[in-house]
C-alpha positions in Angstrom: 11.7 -36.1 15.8 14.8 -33.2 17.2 14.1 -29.9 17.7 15.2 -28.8 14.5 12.8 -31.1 12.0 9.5 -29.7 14.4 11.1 -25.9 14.0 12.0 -26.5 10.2 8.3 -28.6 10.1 6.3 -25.3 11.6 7.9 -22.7 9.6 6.8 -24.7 6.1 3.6 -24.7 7.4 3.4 -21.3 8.6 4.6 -20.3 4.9 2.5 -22.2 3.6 -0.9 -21.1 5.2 -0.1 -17.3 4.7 0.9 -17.6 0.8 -2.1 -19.4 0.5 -4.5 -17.0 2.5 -2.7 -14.2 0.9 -3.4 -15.3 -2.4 -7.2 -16.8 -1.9 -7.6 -13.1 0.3 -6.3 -11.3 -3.0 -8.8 -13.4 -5.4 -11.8 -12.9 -3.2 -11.0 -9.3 -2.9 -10.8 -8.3 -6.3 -13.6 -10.7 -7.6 -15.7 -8.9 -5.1 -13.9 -5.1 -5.9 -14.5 -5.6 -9.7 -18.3 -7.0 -9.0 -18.4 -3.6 -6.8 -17.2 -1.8 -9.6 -19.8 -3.2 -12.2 -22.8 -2.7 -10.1 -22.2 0.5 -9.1 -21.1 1.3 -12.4 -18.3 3.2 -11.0 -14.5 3.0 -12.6 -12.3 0.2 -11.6 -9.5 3.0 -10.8 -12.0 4.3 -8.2 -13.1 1.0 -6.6 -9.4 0.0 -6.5 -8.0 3.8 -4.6 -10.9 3.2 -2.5 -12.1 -0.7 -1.2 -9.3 -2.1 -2.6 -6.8 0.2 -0.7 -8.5 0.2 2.7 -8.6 -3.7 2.3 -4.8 -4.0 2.3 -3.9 -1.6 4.7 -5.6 -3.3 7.3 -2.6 -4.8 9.0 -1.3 -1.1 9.1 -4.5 0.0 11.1 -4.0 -3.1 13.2 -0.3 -2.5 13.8 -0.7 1.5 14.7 -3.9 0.6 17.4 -1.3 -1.4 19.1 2.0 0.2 18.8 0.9 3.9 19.7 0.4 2.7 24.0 3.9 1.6 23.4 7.0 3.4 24.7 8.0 5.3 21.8 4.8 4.7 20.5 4.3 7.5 17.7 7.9 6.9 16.5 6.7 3.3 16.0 3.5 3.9 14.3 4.9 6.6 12.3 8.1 5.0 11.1 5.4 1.9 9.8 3.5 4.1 7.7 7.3 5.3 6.3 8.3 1.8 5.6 4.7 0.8 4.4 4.6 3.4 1.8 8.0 3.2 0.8 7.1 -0.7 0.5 4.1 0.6 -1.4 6.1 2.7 -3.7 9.2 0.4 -4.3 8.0 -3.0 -4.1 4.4 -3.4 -5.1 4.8 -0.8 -8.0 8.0 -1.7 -8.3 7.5 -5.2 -9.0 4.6 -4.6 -11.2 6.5 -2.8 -13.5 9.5 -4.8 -13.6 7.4 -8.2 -14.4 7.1 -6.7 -17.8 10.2 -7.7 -18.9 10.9 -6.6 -22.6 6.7 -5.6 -22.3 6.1 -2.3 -21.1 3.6 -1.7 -18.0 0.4 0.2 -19.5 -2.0 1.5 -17.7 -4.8 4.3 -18.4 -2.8 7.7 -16.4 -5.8 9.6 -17.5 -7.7 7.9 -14.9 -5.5 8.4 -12.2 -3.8 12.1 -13.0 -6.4 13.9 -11.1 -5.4 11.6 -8.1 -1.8 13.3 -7.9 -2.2 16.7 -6.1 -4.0 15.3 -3.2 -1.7 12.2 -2.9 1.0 14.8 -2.7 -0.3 16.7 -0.7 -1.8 14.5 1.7 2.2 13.2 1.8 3.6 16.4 2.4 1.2 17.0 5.6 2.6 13.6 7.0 6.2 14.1 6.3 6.2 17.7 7.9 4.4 16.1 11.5 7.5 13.4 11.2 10.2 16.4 10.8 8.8 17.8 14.4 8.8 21.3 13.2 5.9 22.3 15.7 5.8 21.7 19.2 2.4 22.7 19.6 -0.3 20.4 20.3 -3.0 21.8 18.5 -0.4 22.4 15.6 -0.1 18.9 15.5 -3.8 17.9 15.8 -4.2 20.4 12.9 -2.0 18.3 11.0 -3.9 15.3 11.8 -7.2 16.7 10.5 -5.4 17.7 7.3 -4.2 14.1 6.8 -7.6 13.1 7.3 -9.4 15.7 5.6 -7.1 15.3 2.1 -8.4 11.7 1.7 -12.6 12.9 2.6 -11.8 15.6 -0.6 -10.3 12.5 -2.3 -13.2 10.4 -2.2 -16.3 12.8 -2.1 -14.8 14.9 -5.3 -12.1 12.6 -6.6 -13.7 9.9 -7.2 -16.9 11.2 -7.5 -16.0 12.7 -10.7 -14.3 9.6 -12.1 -17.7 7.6 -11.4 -19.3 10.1 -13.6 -16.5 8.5 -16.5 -17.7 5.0 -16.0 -16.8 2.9 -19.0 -18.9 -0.3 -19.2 -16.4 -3.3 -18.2 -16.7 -7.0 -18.8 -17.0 -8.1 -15.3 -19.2 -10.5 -14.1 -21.7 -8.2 -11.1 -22.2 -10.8 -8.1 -25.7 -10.8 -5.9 -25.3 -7.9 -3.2 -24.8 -10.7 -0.6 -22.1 -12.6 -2.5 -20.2 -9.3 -3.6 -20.2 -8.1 0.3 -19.2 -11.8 1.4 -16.0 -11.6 -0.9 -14.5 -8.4 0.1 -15.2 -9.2 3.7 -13.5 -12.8 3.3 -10.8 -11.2 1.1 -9.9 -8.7 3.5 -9.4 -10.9 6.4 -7.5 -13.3 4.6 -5.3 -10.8 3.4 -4.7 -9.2 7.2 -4.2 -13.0 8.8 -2.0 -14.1 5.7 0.4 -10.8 6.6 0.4 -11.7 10.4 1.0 -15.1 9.5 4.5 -14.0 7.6 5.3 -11.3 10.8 5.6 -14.7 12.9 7.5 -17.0 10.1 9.8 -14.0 9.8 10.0 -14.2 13.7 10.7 -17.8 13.7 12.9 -17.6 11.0 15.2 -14.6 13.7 15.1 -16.6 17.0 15.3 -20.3 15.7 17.1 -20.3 13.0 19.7 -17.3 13.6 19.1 -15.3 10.5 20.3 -11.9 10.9 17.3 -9.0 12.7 18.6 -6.6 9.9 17.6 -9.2 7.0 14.5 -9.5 9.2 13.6 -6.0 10.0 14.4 -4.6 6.3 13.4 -7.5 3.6 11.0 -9.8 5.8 9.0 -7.6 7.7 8.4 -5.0 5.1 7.5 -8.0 2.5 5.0 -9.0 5.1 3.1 -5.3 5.8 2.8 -5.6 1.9 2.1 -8.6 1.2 -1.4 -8.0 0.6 -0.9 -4.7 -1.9 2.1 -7.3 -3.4 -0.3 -10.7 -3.8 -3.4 -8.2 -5.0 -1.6 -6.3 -7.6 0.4 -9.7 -9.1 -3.1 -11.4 -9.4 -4.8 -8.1 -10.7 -2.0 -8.3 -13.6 -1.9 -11.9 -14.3 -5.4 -12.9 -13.8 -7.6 -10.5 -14.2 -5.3 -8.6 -16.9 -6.6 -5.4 -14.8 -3.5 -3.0 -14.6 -4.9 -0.1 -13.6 -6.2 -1.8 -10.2 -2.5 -1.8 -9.3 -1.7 2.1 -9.4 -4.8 2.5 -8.2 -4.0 0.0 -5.1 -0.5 1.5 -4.4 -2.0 5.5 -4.4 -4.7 4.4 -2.4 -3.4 2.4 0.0 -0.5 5.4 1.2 -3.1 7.5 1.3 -4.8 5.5 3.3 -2.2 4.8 5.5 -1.6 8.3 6.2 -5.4 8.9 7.0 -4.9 6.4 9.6 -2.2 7.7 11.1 -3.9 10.9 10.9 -6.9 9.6 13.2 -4.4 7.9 15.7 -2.3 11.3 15.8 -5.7 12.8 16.3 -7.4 10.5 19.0 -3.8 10.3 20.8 -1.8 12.6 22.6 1.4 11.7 20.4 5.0 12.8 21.0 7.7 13.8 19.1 8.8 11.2 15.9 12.4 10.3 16.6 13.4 8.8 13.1 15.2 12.1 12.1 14.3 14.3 8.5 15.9 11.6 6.1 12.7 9.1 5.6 10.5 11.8 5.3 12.2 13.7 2.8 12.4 10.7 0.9 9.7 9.6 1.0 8.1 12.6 0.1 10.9 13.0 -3.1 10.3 9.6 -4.3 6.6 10.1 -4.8 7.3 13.6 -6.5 9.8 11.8 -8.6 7.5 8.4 -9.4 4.2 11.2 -10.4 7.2 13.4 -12.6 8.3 10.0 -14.4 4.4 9.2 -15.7 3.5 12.7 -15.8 6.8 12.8 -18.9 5.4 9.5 -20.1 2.6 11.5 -20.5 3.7 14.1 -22.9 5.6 11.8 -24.8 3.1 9.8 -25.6 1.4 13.2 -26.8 -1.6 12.7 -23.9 -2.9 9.8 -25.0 -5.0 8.2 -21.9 -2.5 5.0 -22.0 1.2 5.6 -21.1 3.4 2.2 -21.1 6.3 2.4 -18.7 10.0 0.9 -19.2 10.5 -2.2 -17.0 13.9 -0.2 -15.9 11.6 1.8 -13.8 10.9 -1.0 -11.6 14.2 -2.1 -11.9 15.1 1.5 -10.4 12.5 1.7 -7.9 14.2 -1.6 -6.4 17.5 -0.4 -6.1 16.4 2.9 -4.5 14.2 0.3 -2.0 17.6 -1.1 -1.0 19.3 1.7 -0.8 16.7 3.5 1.5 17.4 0.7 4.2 20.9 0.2 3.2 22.0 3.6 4.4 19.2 4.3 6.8 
């Protein structure tokens, strides 16, 4: 057997095993979210902003713990969170839009409109530490708390006062034990299925030649997403649960920028050398994504249920590729 046929032979199977944990990690995950949801009779846009999200971005908190000791470190770990939550943004809600096709994408905006100031907010505080407008230290470590602080008032009042709107769902509630047992099986899955694609995207670079900026811009960004990507497909196909995904995709930037937040906040970071453009667009895109369903809204004269135009995902792709095309 050449060279070749054992590299071609090791990247199948590398594929192979991380689609596969990806997708078992999703169905555990959400089995055990929605079973969360029912016995705490707590709504499934608060379970999914909240175990759901933190679930996913665990390769983000294990990417961050290692990058910030590197050279350059908080550039690193900062222009992750950028390209995870663009990823976020683009891709995951992207895609779940655009899989419509001539359908629209429904889901209930009631439940999620009181989500929006603190999501932008919480993204404003990260994109102004990025733009290195302070030099201060404890200006920055004031930042950090905010970050950090945005997503406690999040959950303590947020959500809290969604669980109080709890509408009876037909899910199935699993045995304490069984419920825990999914999420925690689900959640590793998930973080081992997105290392899993990091080293076929490697592989794919130094063995087979293909192009770092293919790598660095499509691969590696589909692999830190993976798990928001896998989760939200199977929460829409399977589980017919559309809310999960907007839920997933708010929550999981948000929690993303809390744990950045608590990295800025244990470490003594330096200046982010990615220059404004990122973070002013990421911060415009998520003004711009909230304006979209906040006009879907009205149109629809406030009824809890807006159903989005596949275009918008459409659109949310192409401003995907032009982010790294010209960045």
């Amino acid at each position: 057997m050449d060279l070749i046929t054992q590299e071609t032979i090791f990247l199948f199977l590398y594929t192979v095993a991380s689609i596969g944990m990806l997708y078992f990690g999703a169905d555990f995950l959400i089995s055990g979210a929605l079973s969360t949801a029912a016995r705490l009779k707590i709504s499934e846009m608060v379970v999914s902003i909240t175990l759901i999200a933190w679930a996913t971005s665990l390769p983000e908190l294990f990417v961050l713990s290692k990058a910030i000791s590197l050279p350059n470190g908080s550039t690193i770990a900062y222009g992750t969170i950028i390209g995870s939550n663009f990823a976020n943004l683009c891709l995951v809600l992207g895609l779940s839009i655009l899989i419509k096709f001539k359908q629209r994408s429904s889901f209930n905006f009631f439940a999620f409109k009181n989500f929006i100031p603190i999501s932008i907010f919480s993204t404003l505080i990260f994109c102004i530490y990025g733009l290195n407008l302070f030099d201060s230290l404890v200006v920055k470590k004031l930042l950090s708390v905010l970050m950090i602080i945005a997503v406690i008032i999040l959950y303590v009042f947020k959500a809290n006062k969604e669980t109080n709107t709890y509408l009876k769902q037909e899910t199935k509630a699993f045995s304490i034990r069984r419920t825990l047992l999914y999420v925690i099986i689900g959640s590793l899955l998930l973080a081992l299925g997105s290392e899993f694609l990091v080293k076929t995207g490697l592989m794919l670079q130094n063995d087979f030649g293909v192009p770092a900026s293919f790598i660095g811009s499509i691969y590696f960004a589909l692999a830190s997403s993976s798990p928001e990507i896998f989760t939200s497909l199977l929460a829409i196909f399977k589980y017919k649960k559309h809310d999960v995904v907007i839920g997933n995709v708010i929550g999981s930037n948000l929690a993303n920028i809390c744990i950045f937040g608590i990295i800025a906040l244990i470490f003594n970071t330096k200046s982010i050398m990615l220059g404004s453009s990122p973070s002013l667009l990421l911060a415009s895109l998520e003004i711009a994504i909230f304006g979209i369903f906040i006009l879907y809204y009205f149109k629809s004269n406030k009824e809890k249920t807006i159903r989005v135009h596949s275009i918008v995902g459409f659109l949310l792709f192409c401003v995907y590729y032009l982010f790294y095309k010209f960045l």
